[in-house]
C-alpha positions in Angstrom: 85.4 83.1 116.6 87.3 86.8 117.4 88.5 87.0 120.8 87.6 88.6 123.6 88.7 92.2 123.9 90.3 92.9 127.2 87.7 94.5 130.1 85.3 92.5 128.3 83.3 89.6 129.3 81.4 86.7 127.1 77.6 86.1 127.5 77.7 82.7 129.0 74.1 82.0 127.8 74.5 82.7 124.3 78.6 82.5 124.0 78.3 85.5 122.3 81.7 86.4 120.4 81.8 90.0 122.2 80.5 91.8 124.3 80.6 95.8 125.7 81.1 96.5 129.2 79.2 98.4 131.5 81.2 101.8 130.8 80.3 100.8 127.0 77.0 100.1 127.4 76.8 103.3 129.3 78.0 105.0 126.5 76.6 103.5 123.8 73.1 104.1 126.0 73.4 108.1 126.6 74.5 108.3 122.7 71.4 106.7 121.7 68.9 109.0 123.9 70.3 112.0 122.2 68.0 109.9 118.5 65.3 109.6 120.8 62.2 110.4 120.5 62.7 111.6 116.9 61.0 109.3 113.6 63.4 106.8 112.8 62.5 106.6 109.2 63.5 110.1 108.1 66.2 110.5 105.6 67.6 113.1 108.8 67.2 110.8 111.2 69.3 108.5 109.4 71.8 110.9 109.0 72.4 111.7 112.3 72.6 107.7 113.5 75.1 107.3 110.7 77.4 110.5 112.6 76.6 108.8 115.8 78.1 105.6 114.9 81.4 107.7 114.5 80.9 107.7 118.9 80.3 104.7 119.9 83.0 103.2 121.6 86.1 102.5 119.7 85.9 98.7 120.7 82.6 98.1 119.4 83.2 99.8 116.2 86.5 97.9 115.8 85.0 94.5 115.9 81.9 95.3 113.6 84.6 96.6 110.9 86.8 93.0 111.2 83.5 91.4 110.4 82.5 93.6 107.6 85.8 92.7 105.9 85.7 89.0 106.5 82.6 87.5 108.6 84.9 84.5 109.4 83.8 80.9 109.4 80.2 81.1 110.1 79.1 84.5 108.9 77.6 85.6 112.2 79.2 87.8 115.0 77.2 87.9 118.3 77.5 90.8 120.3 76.1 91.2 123.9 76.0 93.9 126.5 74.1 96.1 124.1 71.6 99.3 126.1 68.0 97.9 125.1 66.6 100.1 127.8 64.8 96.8 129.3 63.3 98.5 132.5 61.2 101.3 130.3 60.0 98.3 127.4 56.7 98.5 126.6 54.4 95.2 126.5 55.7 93.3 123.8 53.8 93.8 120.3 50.8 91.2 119.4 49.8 93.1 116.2 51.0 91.8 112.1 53.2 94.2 110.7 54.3 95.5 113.9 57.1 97.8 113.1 59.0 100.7 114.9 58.5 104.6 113.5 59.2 106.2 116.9 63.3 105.9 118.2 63.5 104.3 121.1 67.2 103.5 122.8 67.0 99.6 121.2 65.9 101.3 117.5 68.4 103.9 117.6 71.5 101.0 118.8 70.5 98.9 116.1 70.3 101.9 113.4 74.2 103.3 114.4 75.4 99.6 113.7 73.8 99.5 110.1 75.2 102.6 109.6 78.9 101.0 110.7 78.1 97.7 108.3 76.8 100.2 105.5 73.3 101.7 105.1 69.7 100.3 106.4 67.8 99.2 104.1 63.9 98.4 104.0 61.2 97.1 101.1 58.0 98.3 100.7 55.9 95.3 100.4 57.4 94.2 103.4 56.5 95.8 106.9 55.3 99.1 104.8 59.1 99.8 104.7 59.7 100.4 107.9 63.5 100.3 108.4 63.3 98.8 112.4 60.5 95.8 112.3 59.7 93.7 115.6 60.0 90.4 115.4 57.5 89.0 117.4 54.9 86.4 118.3 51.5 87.1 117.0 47.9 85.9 118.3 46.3 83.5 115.5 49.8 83.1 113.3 51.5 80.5 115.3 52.1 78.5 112.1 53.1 81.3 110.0 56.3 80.9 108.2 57.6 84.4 109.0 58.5 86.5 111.8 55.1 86.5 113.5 55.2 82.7 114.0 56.1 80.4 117.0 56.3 76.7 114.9 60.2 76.4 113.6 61.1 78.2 110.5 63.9 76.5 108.3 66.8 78.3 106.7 66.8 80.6 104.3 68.2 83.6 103.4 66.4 87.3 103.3 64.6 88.4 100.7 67.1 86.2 97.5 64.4 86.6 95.2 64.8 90.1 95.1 67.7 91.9 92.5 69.1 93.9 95.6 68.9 91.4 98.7 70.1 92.6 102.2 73.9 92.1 102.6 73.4 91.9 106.0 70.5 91.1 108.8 70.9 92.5 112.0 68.6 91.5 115.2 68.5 93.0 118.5 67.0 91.3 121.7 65.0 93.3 123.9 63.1 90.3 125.2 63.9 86.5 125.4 60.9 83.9 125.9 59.7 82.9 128.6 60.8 79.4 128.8 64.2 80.4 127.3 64.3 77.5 124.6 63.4 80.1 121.6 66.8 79.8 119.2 67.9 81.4 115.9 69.5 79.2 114.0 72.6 79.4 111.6 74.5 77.8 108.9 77.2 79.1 106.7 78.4 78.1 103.7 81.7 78.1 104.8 81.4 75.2 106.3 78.5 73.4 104.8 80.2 73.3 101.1 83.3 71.0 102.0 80.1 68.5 102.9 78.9 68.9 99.7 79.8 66.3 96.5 81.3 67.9 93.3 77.9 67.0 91.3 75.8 68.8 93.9 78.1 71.7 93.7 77.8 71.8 90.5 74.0 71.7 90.0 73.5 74.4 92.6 75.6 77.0 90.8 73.8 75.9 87.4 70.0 78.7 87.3 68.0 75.4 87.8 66.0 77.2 91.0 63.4 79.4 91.6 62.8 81.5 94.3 59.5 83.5 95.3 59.0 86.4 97.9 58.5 85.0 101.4 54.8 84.7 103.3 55.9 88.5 104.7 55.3 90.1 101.4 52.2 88.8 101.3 50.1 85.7 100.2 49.9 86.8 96.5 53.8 87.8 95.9 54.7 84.1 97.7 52.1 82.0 95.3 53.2 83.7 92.5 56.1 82.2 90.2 55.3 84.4 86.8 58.2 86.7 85.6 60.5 85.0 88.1 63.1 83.9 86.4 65.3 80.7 87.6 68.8 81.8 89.3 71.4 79.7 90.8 71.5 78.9 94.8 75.4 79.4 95.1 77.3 82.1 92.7 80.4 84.3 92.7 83.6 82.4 93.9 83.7 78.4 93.7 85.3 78.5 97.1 83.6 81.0 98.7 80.0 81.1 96.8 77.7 83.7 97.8 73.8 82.1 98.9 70.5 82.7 97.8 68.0 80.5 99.0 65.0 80.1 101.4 64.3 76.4 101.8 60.4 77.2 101.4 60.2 79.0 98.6 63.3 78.1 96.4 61.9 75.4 94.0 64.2 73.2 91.8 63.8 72.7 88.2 65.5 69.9 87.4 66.1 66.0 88.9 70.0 66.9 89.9 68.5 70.1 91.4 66.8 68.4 93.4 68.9 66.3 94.7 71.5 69.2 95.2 69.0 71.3 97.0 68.0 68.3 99.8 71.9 67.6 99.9 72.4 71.4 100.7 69.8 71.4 103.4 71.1 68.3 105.2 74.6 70.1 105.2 73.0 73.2 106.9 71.9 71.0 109.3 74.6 69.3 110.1 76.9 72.4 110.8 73.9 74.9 112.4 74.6 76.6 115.2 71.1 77.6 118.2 71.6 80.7 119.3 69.5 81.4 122.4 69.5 85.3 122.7 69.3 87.3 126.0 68.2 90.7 126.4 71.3 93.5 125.0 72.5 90.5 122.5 72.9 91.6 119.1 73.3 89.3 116.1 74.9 90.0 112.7 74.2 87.7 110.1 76.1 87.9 106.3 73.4 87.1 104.7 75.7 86.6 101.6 77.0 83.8 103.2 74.7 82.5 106.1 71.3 80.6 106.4 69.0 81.5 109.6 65.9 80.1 110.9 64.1 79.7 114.4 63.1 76.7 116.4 59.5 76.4 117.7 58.5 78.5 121.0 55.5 79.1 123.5 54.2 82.3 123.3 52.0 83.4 125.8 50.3 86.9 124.9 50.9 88.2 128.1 53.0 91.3 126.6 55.9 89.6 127.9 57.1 87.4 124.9 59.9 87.5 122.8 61.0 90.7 121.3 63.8 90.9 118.6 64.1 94.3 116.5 65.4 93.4 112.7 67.2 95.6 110.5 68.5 95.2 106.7 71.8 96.2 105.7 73.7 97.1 102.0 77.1 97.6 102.0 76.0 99.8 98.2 73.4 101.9 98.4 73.7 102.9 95.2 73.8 99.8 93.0 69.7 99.8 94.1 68.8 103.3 93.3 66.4 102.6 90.5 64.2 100.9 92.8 64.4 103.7 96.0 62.4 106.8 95.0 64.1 110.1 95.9 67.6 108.0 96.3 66.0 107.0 100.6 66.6 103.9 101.8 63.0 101.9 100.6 63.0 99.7 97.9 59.6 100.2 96.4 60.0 97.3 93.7 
């Protein structure tokens, strides 16, 4: 875990790894207001957030570069202190697909740190490509396996079906739950694959997996398996794989896949950490190298519920560009 910079404090709730102070957050907050109220999803509006990152206090930048180069042992870096502007918050959003088009000071903080990490990222089937998406309860999906849901959702990583996954997934907490026992969970590879055995290893490098789209791209995409063609759950390095996997949708082919897949799972478990977020806490996860999921929650409609704001990140743009019409940041296949 970095250390703490000096003049900083940790979040005792959440132990995050970081945190600004209040001068920071004070600057971080009046740079944001100057995105605001413009539409986020402009290729212009981008622009100017990826300038403004340039301000934002040295500190903070500092510590989001070390974890670009190396996202250390467990692939996530927690950030607190962040401007959310929690006094002006609207109720919290009760509607599918809830998504943000309008900056607001929590859009425009999450926006300058994709632009630090690399460039946001959005797909079209999910969200109607919206590159800042609430994450939030919704009336009537409480067992949804998605971002609208309250029942636990297991690990998985975002959106490995796809040929240009998110490098990274960034979340932003404007709200916490009201009984405080909401938690995103996390498991890196980095320390799940010494719990692995050599065979299971093996098999889950070997293409004996499939993996569909997720519920949030719609009931069709997730139920459909033709054209998708079987890809391994770890690749690149032997001791430092790369991860694609989402433990709902990632089917094995084969006996030892099987068997690989469950023994992966139980690693996960084993070495997850619950974070419990509070309002200004920011979460980076390397999605490269890091499972997430959520434990259950109450919701209780009341427009004060849980509020996270997601973002996707690449760290290469352009390596995608025959799927992003007019070279923006919306992969519309």
């Amino acid at each position: 875990m970095p250390e703490t910079t000096p003049g900083t404090t940790r979040s005792s709730a959440v132990a995050a790894d970081w945190a600004l102070d209040p001068a920071g957050a004070g600057a971080c907050e009046r740079l944001a207001r100057t995105l605001c109220p413009d539409q986020v999803d402009t290729p212009e509006w981008v622009a100017r957030a990826r300038d403004a990152w340039e301000d934002l206090p040295f500190p903070l930048r500092r510590e989001v570069r070390r974890f670009r180069r190396h996202s250390g042992p467990n692939g996530t870096l927690v950030i607190g202190g962040l401007p959310v502007d929690q006094g002006a918050l609207p109720a919290t959003p009760a509607v599918p697909g809830s998504v943000q088009r309008r900056a607001t000071v929590s859009a425009a903080v999450l926006t300058m740190v994709a632009c630090g990490l690399g460039e946001p990222l959005a797909y079209r089937a999910e969200k109607s490509g919206a590159l800042v998406q609430d994450v939030v309860p919704v009336p009537g999906q409480e067992s949804f396996h998605g971002n609208a849901g309250s029942v636990p959702l297991s690990f998985h990583t975002e959106n490995g079906f796809h040929p240009h996954p998110p490098d990274y997934v960034i979340f932003l907490c404007l709200r916490a739950d009201h009984d405080r026992i909401a938690g995103m969970r996390v498991a890196g590879i980095r320390q799940a694959l010494p719990l692995l055995t050599p065979a299971s290893r093996q098999a889950l490098f070997a293409p004996e997996f499939i993996t569909t789209p997720p519920p949030s791209f719609g009931p069709d995409a997730a139920a459909s398996k033709s054209g998708v063609e079987p890809r391994p759950v770890l690749s690149g390095a032997v001791e430092d794989p790369d991860i694609r996997m989402a433990q709902l949708v990632t089917t094995p082919l084969t006996p030892r896949a099987v068997a690989a897949l469950t023994e992966f799972g139980r690693a996960c478990e084993v070495t997850a950490r619950t974070l419990r977020l509070n309002p200004g806490d920011l979460v980076i996860i390397d999605n490269r190298v890091t499972v997430h999921g959520r434990t259950a929650f109450h919701p209780r409609y009341d427009g004060a519920d849980r509020w996270l704001q997601r973002t996707y990140v690449t760290t290469d743009l352009r390596r995608s560009r025959d799927h992003r019409p007019h070279d923006g940041h919306v992969l519309a296949r």
